[in-house]
Each structure stands twice: as structure tokens, then as C-alpha cells.
C-alpha positions as CSV (number, residue, x, y, z in Angstrom):
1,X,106.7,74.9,104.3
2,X,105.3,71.4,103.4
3,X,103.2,69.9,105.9
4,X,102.8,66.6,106.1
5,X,100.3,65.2,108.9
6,X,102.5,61.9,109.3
7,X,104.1,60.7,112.3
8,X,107.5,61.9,112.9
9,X,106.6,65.1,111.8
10,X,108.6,68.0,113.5
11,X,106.5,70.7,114.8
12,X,106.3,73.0,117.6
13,X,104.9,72.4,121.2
14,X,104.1,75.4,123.1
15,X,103.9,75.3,126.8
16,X,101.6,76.6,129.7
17,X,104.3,80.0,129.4
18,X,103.8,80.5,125.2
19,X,107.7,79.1,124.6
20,X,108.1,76.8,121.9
21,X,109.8,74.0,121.6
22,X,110.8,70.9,118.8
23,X,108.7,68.2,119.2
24,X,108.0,65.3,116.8
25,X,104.5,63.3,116.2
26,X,103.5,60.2,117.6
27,X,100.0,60.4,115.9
28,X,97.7,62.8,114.4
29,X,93.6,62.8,116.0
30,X,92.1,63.7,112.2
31,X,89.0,65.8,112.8
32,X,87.1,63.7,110.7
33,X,87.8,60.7,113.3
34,X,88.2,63.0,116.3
35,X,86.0,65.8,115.4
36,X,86.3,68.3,118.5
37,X,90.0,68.5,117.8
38,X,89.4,70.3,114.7
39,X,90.5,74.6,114.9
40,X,88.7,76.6,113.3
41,X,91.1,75.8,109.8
42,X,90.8,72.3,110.3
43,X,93.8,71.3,111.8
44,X,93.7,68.0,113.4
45,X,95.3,67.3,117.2
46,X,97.6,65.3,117.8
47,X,99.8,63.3,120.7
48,X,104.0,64.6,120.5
49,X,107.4,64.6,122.0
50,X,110.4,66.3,122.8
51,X,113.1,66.5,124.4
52,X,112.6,67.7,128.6
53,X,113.3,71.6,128.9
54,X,114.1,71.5,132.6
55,X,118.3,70.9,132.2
56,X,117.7,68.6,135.7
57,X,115.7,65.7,134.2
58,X,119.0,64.3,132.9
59,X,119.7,60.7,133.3
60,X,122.7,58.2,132.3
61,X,120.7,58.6,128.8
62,X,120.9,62.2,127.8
63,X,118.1,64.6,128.8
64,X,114.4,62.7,129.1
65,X,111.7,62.7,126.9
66,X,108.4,64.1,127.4
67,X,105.2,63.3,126.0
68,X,102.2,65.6,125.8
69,X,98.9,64.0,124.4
70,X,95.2,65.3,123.3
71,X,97.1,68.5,122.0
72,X,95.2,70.9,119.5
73,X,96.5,73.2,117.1
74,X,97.4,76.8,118.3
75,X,94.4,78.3,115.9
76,X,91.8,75.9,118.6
77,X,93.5,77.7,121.9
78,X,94.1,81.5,121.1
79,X,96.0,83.0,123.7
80,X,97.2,80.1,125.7
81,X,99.6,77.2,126.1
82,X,99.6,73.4,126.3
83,X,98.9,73.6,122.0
84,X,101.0,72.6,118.7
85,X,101.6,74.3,116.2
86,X,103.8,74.1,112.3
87,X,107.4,75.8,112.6
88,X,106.2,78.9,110.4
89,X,103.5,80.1,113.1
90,X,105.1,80.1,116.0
91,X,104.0,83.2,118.1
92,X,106.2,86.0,118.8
């Protein structure tokens, strides 16, 4: 998979319950700029959206958006949610 760190990206959002989710990038916290988002391989943090899982946040518009910010990579929160990470490494 190529990964890009641009904005628009598609990656994954997990939540607080470790379920992913599509979410796009609205910008990338590089660890040489932000250094205490850097995991352990270097992956920067970024802000993200996507598309509101809970079917009642529907308006006139379609489902809302939601936007998460200050996330870091899933590698820089083992074991939890509320962390990004590329399409190939989502958690089973």
C-alpha cells in the first residue's frame, strides 16, 4: 500500500471501542515539527474526518461529519482507541 502523508489521505480512525472506520486527513503533525506525536516507527499524528457512525446524527444533508484532532498513530497507543492508523494495519 502506498502511503502518502498528504491531506486527503484515506486512513483509518479507530474509536474509544477498537472499530475502525474511513476517515480522510485534514493535516499531518510531522514529528519533526510536533515531536511527541512521533510512535515508536515514526509516524507522525495527524487531525481527520469521517463520516458520523451513530445512524441518528442525520440532517437535511446526509449523515454529519465528525472531526477528531491531536490523533496519533495506533503503534503510539497500543491497546487503545481514539488513534489512526493506514488501511493495511487495522486490528483484528
Amino acid at each position: 500500500m502506498e502511503r502518502k502523508y498528504e491531506v486527503g489521505a484515506h486512513i483509518k480512525y479507530i474509536d474509544p471501542h477498537r472499530k475502525a472506520h474511513d476517515a480522510l486527513v485534514l493535516v499531518w503533525w510531522m514529528p519533526d515539527h510536533v515531536p511527541s506525536y512521533a510512535g515508536p516507527n515514526g509516524e507522525p499524528g495527524c487531525n481527520l474526518v469521517l463520516v458520523d457512525p451513530d445512524p441518528e446524527k442525520e440532517d437535511s444533508y446526509g449523515r454529519q461529519i465528525r472531526r477528531e484532532t491531536s490523533m496519533v498513530h495506533l503503534n503510539n497507543n497500543p491497546g487503545k482507541g481514539n488513534c489512526w492508523c493506514w488501511p493495511d494495519e487495522v486490528p483484528q
